[in-house]
C-alpha positions in Angstrom: 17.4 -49.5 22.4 17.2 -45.7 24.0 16.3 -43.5 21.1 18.3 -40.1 20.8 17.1 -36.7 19.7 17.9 -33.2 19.1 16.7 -31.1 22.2 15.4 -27.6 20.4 15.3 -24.7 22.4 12.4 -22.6 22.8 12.0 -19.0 20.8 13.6 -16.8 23.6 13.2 -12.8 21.9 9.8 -12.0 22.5 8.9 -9.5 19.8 5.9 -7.5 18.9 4.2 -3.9 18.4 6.4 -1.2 20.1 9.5 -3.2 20.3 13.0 -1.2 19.8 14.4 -2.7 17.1 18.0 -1.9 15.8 18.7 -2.3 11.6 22.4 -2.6 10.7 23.8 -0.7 7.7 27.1 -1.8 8.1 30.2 -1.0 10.1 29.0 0.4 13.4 26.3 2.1 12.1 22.4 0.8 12.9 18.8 2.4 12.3 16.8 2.6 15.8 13.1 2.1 14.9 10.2 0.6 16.4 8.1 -2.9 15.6 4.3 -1.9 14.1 3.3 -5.5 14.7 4.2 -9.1 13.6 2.1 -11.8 12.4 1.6 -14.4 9.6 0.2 -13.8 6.5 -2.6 -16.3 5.8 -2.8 -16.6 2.1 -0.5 -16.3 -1.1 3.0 -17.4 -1.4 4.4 -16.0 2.0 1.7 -18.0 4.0 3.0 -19.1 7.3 5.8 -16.8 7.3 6.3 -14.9 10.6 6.7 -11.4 9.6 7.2 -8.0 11.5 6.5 -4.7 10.0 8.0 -1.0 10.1 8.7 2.1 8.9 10.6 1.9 5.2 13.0 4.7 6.0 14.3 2.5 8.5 16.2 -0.3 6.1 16.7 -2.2 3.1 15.9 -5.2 1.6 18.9 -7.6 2.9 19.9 -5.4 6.2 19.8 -7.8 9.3 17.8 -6.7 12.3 18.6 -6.8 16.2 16.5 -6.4 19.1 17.5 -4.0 20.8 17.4 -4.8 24.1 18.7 -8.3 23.1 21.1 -7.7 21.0 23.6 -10.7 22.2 21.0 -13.1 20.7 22.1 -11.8 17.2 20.0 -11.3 14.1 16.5 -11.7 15.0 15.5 -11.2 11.4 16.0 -9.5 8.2 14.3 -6.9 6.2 12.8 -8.4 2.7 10.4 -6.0 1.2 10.6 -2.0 1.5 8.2 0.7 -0.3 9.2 4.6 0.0 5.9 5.7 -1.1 4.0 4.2 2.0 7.5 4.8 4.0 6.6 0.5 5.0 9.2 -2.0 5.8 8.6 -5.8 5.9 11.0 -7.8 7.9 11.3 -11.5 7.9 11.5 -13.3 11.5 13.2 -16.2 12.6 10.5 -18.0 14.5 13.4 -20.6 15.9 14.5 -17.3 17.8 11.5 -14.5 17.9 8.4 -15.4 20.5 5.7 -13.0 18.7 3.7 -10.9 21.3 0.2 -8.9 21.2 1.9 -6.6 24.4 4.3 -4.5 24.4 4.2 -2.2 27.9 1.4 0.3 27.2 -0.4 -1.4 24.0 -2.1 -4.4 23.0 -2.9 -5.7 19.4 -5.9 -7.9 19.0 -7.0 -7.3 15.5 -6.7 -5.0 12.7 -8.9 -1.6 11.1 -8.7 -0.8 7.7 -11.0 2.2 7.9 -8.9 6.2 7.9 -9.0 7.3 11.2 -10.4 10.9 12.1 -11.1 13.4 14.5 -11.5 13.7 17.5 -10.7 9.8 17.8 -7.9 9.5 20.7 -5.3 7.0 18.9 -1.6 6.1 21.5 1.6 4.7 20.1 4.1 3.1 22.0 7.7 3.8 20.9 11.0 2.7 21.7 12.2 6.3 22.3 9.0 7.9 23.9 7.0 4.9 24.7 3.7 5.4 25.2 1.4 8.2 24.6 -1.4 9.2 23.1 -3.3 12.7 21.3 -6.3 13.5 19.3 -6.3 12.8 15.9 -6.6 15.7 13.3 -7.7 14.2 9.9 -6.9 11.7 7.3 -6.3 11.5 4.1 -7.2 8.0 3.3 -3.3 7.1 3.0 -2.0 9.1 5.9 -3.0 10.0 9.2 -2.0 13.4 11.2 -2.5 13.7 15.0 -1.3 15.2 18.4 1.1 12.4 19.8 4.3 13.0 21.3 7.0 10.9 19.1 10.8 11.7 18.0 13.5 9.8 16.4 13.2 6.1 17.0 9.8 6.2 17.2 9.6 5.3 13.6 7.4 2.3 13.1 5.2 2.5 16.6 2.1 0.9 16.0 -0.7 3.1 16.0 -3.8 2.0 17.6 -7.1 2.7 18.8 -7.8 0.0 22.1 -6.8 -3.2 21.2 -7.0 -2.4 17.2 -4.0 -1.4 14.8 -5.0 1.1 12.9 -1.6 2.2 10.9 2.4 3.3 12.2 4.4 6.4 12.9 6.3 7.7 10.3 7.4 11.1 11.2 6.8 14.9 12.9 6.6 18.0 11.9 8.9 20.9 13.1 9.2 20.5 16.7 9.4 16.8 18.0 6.4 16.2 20.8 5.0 19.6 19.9 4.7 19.2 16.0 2.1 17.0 14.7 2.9 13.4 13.9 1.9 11.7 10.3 2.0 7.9 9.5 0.4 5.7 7.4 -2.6 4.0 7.8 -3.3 0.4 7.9 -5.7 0.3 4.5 -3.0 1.3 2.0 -0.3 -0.9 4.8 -2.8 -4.2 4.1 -3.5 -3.5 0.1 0.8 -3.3 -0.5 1.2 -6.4 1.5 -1.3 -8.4 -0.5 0.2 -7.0 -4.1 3.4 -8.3 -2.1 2.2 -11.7 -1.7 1.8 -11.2 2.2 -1.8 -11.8 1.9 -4.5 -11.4 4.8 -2.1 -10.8 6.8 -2.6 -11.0 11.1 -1.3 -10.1 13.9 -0.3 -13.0 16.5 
């Protein structure tokens, strides 16, 4: 006898830090953020789970989310878990349609830093809107971090690193886009939330 199977077709939206994501909020309407990373928590009841994370202020809990520069795939995932206080986002990915990435154009996550960032240390971004740049770091508070980089609207959720190492997200600017500082959270409160969320020890891919 000739056996038959099911031919399944190989994750074809590569997604990862400093992807432009788009989040529907119904009719025509849609969020334009950026991907902080994805990865799989290793530990607690999400284990396994491919996840991506972003800002909060950029959907709900049950809003779908598109690539945006594949959006004719359709949903690529949807957003499960989403905290004000932190401004953090947790979206769910379809792993039969996302191909997690470390690279995205200008950055590269290998691993993960808990520690506040401070100055002078040089941290980049890249964004969907601005892509990628960089600028010095000012302080930190131990939740937030305040530096020099250029970012604007859509550039919500751009990873925030320092090398190969994710050290928190964009969130937003003050007064004048690019010349304004920017603020965003840092990946030691980002971590602590995911682990009360049952996300625990979460990687990146």
């Amino acid at each position: 006898g000739v056996g038959l199977g099911t031919a399944q077709a190989a994750p074809t939206v590569s997604v990862g830090g400093g992807t432009g994501i788009l989040i529907l909020k119904g009719g025509n309407t849609a969020s334009a953020c950026t991907v902080t990373t994805v990865g799989r928590p290793t530990a607690g009841p999400n284990r396994g789970r491919l996840i991506a994370l972003t800002a909060g202020h950029c959907g709900v809990p049950g809003q779908l989310v598109l690539a945006e520069r594949a959006q004719n795939r359709g949903p690529i995932g949807r957003v499960v878990r989403s905290a004000s206080d932190l401004d953090l986002a947790v979206i769910e990915l379809d792993s039969s349609v996302v191909r997690p990435v470390r690279t995205v154009r200008g950055v590269t996550i290998k691993r993960i830093s808990t520690r506040p960032v401070g100055f002078p240390t040089i941290v980049c971004k890249e964004g969907r809107t601005t892509g990628h740049t960089c600028g010095v770091t000012w302080f930190s508070d131990g939740i937030s971090h305040y530096s020099q980089m250029c970012v604007v609207e859509g550039d919500s959720g751009s990873p925030v690193v320092v090398g190969d190492t994710l050290v928190g997200m964009v969130n937003a600017y003050y007064f004048v886009s690019c010349i304004g500082p920017e603020t965003g959270t840092g990946m030691g409160p980002i971590m602590t939330r995911l682990n009360r969320w049952g996300f625990n020890n979460f990687r990146p891919v």
